[in-house]
C-alpha positions in Angstrom: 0.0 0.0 0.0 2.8 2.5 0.0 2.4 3.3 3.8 5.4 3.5 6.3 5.6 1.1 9.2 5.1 4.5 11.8 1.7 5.6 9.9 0.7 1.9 9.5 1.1 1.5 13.6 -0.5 4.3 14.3 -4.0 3.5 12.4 -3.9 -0.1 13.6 -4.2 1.3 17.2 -6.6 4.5 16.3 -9.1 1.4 15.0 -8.5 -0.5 18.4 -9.2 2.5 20.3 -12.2 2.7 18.6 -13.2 -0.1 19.9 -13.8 1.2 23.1 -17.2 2.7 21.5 -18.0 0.4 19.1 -17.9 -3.1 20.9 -19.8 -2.4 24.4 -22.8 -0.1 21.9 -22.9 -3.0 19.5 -23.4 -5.3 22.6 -26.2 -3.3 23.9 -27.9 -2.7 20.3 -28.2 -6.3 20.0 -29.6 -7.2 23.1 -31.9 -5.2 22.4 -32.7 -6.5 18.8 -36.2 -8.4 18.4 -36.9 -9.6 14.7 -38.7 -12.6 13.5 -35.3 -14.2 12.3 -34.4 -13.8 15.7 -32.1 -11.7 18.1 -28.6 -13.2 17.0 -29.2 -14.5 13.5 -29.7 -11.0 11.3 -26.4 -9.4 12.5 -24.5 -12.2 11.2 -26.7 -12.0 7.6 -26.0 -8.1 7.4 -22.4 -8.2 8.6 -20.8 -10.8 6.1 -20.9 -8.6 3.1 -19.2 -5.8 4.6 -16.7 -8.3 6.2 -15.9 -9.7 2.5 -15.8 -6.7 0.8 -13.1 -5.4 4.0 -11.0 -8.3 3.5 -10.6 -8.2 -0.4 -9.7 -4.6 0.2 -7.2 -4.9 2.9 -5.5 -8.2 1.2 -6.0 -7.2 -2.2 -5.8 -3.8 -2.2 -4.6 -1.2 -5.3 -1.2 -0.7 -5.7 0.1 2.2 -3.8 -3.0 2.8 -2.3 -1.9 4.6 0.4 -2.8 5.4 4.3 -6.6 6.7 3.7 -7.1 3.5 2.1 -5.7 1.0 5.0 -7.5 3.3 7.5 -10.9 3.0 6.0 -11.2 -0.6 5.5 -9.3 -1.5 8.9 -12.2 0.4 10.4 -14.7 -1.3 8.4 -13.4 -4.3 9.2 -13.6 -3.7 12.8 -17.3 -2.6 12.8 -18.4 -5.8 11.0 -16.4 -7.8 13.0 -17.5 -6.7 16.0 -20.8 -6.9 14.3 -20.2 -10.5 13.8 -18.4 -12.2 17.2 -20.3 -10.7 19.3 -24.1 -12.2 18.3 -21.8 -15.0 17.5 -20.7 -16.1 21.0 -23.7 -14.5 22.6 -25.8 -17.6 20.2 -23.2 -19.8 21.3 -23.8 -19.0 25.1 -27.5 -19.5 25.0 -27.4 -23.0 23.2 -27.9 -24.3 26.5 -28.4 -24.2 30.2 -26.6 -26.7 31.1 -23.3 -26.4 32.8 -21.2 -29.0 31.1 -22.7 -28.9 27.8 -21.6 -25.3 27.5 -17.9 -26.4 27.4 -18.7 -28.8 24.7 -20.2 -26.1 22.6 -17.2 -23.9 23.4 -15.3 -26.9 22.8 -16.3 -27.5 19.5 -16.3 -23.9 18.9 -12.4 -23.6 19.8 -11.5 -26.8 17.7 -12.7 -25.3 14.5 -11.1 -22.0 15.3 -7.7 -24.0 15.7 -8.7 -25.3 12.1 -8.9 -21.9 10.8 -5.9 -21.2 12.3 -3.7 -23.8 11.0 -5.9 -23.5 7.5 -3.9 -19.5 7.3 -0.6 -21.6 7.4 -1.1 -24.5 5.7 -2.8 -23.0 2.5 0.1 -20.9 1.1 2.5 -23.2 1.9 0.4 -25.6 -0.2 0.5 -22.5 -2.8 4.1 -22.5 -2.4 4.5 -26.4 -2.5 2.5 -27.3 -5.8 2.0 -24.4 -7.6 5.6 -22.1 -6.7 3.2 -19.4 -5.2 5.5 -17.5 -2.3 6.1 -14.5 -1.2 3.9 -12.0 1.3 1.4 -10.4 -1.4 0.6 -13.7 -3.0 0.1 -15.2 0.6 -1.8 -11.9 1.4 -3.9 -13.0 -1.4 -4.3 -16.6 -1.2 -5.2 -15.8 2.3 -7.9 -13.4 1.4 -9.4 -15.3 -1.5 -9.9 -17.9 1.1 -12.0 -16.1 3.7 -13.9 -14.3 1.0 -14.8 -17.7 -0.5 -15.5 -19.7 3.3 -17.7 -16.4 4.7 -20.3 -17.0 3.1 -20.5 -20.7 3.4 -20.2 -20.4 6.8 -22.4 -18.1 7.5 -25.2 -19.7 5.4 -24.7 -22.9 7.6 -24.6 -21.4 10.7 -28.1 -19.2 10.1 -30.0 -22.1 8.3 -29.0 -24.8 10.6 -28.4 -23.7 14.2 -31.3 -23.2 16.5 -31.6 -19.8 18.8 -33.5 -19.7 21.7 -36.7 -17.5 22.0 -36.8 -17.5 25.6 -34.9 -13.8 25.2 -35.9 -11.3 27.7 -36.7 -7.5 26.5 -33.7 -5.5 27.8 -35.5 -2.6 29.3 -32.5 -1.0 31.5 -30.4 1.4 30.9 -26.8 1.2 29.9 -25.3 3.0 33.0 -27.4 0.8 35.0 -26.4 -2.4 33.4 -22.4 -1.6 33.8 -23.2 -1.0 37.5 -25.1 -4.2 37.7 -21.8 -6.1 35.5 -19.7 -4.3 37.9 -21.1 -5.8 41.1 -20.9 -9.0 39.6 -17.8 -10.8 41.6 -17.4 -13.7 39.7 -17.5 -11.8 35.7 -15.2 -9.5 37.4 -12.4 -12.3 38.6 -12.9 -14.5 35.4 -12.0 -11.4 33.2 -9.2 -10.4 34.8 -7.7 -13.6 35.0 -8.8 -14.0 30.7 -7.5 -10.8 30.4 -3.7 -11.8 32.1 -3.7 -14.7 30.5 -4.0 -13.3 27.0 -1.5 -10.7 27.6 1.0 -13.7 28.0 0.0 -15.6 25.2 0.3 -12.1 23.3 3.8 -11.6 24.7 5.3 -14.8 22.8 3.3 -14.3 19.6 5.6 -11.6 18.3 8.4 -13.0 19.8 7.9 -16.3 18.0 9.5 -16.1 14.9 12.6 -13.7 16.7 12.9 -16.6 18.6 13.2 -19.4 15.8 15.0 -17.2 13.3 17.9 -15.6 15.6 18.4 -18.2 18.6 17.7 -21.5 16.9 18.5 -20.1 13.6 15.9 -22.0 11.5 13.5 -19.5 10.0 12.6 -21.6 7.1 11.1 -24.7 10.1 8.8 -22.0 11.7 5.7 -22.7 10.1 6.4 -26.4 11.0 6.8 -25.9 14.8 3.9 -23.8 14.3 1.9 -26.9 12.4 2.2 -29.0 15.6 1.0 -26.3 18.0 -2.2 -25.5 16.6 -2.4 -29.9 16.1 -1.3 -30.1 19.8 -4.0 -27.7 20.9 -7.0 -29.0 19.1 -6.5 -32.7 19.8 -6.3 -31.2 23.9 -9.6 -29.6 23.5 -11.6 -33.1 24.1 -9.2 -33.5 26.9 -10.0 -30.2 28.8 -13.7 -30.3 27.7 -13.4 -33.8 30.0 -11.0 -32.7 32.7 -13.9 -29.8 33.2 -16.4 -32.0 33.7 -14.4 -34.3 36.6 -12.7 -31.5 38.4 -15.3 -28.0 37.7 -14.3 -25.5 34.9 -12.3 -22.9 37.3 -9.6 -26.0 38.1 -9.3 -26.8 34.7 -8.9 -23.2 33.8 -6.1 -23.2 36.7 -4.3 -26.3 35.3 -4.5 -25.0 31.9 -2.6 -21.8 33.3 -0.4 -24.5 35.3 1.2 -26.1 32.4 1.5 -22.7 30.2 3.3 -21.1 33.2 5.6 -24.4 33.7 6.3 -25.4 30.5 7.4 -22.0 28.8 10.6 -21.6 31.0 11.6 -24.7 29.4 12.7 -22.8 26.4 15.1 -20.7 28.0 17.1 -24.2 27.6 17.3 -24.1 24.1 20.1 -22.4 21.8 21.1 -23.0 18.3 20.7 -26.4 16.4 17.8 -27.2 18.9 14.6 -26.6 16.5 13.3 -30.2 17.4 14.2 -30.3 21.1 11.7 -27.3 20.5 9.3 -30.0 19.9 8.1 -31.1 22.9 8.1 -27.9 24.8 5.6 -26.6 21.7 3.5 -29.7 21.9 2.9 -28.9 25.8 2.0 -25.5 25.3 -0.2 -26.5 22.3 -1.9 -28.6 24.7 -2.7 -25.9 27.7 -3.9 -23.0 25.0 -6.5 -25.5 24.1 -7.9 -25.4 27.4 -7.9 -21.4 27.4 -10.7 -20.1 25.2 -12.6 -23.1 25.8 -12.8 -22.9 29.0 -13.4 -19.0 29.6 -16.6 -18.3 27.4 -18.2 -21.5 28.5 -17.4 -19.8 32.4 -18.4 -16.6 30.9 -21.9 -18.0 30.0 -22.5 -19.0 33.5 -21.4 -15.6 35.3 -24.2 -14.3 32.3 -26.7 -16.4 34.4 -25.7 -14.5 37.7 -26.8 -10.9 35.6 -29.8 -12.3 34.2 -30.9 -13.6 37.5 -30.0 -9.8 39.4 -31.4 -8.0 36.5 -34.2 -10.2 35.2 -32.5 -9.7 31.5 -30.7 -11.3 28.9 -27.7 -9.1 28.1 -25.4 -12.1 26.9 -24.5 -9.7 24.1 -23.5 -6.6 26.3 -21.1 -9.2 28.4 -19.7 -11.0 25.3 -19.1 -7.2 23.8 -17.1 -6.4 27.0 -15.3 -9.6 26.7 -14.3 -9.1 22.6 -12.5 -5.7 24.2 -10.7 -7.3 26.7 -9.6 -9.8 24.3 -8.3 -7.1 21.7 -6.7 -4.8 24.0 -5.0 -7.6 25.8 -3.8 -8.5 22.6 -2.8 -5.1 21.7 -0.7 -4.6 25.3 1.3 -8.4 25.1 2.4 -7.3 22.0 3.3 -3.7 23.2 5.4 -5.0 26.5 7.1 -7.9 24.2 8.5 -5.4 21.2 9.2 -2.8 24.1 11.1 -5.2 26.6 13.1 -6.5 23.2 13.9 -3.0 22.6 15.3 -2.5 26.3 17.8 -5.4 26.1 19.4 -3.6 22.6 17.7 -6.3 20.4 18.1 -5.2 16.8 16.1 -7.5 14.2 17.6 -5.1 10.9 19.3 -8.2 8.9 22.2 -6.2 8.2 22.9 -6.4 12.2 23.9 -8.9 14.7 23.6 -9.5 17.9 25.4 -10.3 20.9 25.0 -13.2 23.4 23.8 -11.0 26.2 20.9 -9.8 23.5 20.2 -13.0 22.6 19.7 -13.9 26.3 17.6 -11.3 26.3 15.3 -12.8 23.6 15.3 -16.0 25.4 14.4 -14.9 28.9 11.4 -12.5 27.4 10.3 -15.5 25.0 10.2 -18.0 27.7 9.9 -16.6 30.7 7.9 -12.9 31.0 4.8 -14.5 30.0 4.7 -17.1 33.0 4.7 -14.1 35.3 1.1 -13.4 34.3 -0.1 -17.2 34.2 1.1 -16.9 37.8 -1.1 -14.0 39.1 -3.9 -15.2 36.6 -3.7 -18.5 38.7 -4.0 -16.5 42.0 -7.4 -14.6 40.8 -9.4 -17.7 39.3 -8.1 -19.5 42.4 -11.0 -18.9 44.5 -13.5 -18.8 41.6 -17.3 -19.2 43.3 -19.5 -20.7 40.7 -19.2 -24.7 41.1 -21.8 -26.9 39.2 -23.4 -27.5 42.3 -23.6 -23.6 42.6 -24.9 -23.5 38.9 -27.3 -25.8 39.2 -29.1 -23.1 42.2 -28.9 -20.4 39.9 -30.4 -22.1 37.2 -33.2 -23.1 39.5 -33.9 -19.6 40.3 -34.1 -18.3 37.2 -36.6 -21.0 36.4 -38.6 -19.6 39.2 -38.5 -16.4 37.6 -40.0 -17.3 34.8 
C-alpha cells in the first residue's frame, strides 16, 4: 500500500481505540434486537458482506494505495467484526443451560477455530508447495481469496442450521445501570481479569515467535512447522480439557491449563542453536494448555451471564460477550506492546544487516520464555477462588426458572 511502518502502527491502534465505542454499543444494540429471524441470527446476515468486501480490500488492495485507504477498510473491518463475534458467542452462550454442555459447545467452537488457524498456514505453503506461489502479497492474497470464498459458506450454515432460543428477555435497563449491575458482579469481574492476564501472556510470545526461531535457533525456514504442531497439539487437547472440566469443575481446569503454560514455557530458556526439534516437545505442551484457554473461559463466561440475568431479570449475553471481545483485543494489543518494548530494552536489533550479541540474545530468550509465566502466575491467584461450582450452577439455574 505505500504506507510506512510508523503511519501503518498508528491506524492499527486508532481502529482499536475505537473499539472502546464500538464493541460495548454493539453489545447493547443487539440485546436489544427483536426480529422474526431472531435476536442473533440478522447481524451475522448483514455483517458478512461488509466483512468480504473489507478483507478483499485490505488483502488485495490497489497498488500504492496509500494510508486513507488501510484506515478506511481497517475500520470497516472492525465494525463488521465486532458486528459478527459478538451475536456469535452470545448464540453460542445461550445454546444451552446446562453447565457441562456449555464447554462442549465452546469446545467445538475452539476446535474449529484451531482449524482456521492452521488452515492460514497450511494453504500458502500448499501454494508454495504445488504451484511455486511465495512470497507476502501472494500469501496476502491466497489468504484473502480464502476467507472471502468460506464467509459466506459459513455463515449460510450457521443461520440455516443452528437453532436460537426464543426465551430472550426484552432488555428494558439502561446502559449505565447495566455496567453497574456487571460491575457488582464478583465472579464476571475475577474470570475477566484472569482471561484478560492470560492473554496478555500468550500475546507476549506471539511476536516473539518467529525472533525466537530465526535468531536463537537459527531455523527461520522450520517455523511454520513448529507452528503446524502447535495449533495440532492444541485442538487434539480440546476433548481433553472439555473432560478434565467436567471431573474436576471448569475454574480447576482453567487453573491447570494456566499451570502447564506457566511451567512449560521456562523450558525454552534451555534451548540455543541447532535445537529446532528439542523445541518439539516444549511446543507440543503449550499447544496442549492453550487449548484449554478459550474453551474454557466463554463456557465460564456464560455461566457468570446467568448471575446478571438472574440480578437484573434480562438477557444481556451480548453486552457481556461485547465487553469480553475488548478485553480480548486490548490484551492482545498490550502483550504485543510489552514484548516489542522489553526487546527494545535489552538492545535487540532485528535489521538483517545487524547482529547481535549473546547477552541480546539472552535477552530474547528470557522475554520468550519466561515474561509470559509471570502473568499465568497471578492469573492463577485470581481464578483461584472462583465461586460458581456446578453445584452452585445448578441453584442459579433453578432460580431463574422460578422467575419465569
Amino acid at each position: 500500500m505505500g504506507v510506512s511502518l510508523a503511519v501503518a502502527a498508528n491506524i492499527i491502534l486508532a481502529v482499536r481505540i475505537f473499539d472502546v465505542i464500538t464493541d460495548p454499543l454493539f453489545g447493547f444494540i443487539n440485546d436489544r434486537t427483536t426480529t422474526r429471524w431472531g435476536k442473533r441470527r440478522p447481524w451475522l446476515a448483514i455483517s458478512t458482506p461488509l466483512m468480504m468486501l473489507s478483507v478483499y480490500m485490505l488483502f488485495m488492495p490497489p497498488e500504492g494505495s496509500g494510508a486513507a485507504h488501510l484506515f478506511i477498510w481497517m475500520m470497516l473491518l472492525s465494525i463488521a467484526t465486532t458486528m459478527i463475534m459478538i451475536p456469535y458467542y452470545a448464540w453460542g452462550a445461550e445454546l444451552s443451560p446446562d453447565y457441562n454442555e456449555r464447554s462442549r459447545v465452546t469446545g467445538w467452537r475452539a476446535m474449529f477455530g484451531v482449524v482456521g488457524s492452521l488452515s492460514a498456514q497450511l494453504i500458502p505453503s500448499a501454494a508454495l508447495l504445488f504451484f511455486g506461489l511465495g512470497g507476502s502479497a501472494n500469501v496476502l492474497t491466497i489468504v484473502g481469496i480464502s476467507m472471502v470464498v468460506l464467509m459466506p459458506i459459513c455463515v449460510a450454515l450457521t443461520i440455516s442450521k443452528v437453532p436460537e432460543t426464543k426465551e430472550h428477555v426484552k432488555s428494558t435497563i439502561s446502559p449505565i445501570q447495566g455496567f453497574k449491575l456487571m460491575l457488582d458482579n464478583a465472579p464476571f469481574k475475577r474470570l475477566i481479569l484472569a482471561f484478560m492476564l492470560g492473554g496478555i501472556a500468550i500475546s507476549i510470545t506471539t511476536p516473539l515467535y518467529l525472533f525466537f526461531v530465526t535468531y536463537v535457533l537459527n531455523a527461520e525456514d522450520l517455523a511454520i512447522y513448529m507452528l503446524t504442531f502447535f495449533y495440532i497439539s492444541s485442538f487434539a487437547a480440546v476433548p481433553f480439557w472439555v473432560w478434565l472440566s467436567k471431573i474436576i469443575g471448569k475454574h480447576k481446569a482453567y487453573i491447570a491449563s494456566f499451570t502447564l503454560f506457566a511451567l512449560s514455557h521456562p523450558l525454552y530458556l534451555l534451548l540455543g542453536e541447532g535445537d529446532f526439534w528439542w523445541m518439539l516437545p516444549i511446543t507440543v505442551l503449550t499447544g496442549f494448555a492453550a487449548g484449554g484457554f478459550h474453551v474454557l473461559a466463554n463456557s465460564m463466561q456464560a455461566d457468570v451471564i446467568d448471575i446478571d440475568t438472574l440480578k437484573s431479570g434480562e438477557n444481556r449475553t451480548a453486552l457481556f460477550f461485547s465487553t469480553w471481545s475488548f478485553t480480548q483485543k486490548m490484551a492482545a494489543s498490550l502483550g504485543s506492546w510489552l514484548a516489542l518494548t522489553a526487546l527494545a530494552l535489552v538492545g535487540f536489533n532485528t535489521s538483517p544487516e545487524a547482529s547481535n550479541n549473546s547477552d541480546q540474545l539472552f535477552g530474547l530468550r528470557l522475554l520468550f520464555s519466561s515474561m509470559s509465566s509471570i502473568f499465568y502466575f497471578i492469573a492463577i491467584a485470581i481464578i483461584w477462588k472462583y465461586p460458581i461450582t456446578e453445584d452452585v450452577h445448578s441453584e442459579i439455574r433453578k432460580s431463574l426458572e422460578k422467575q419465569k
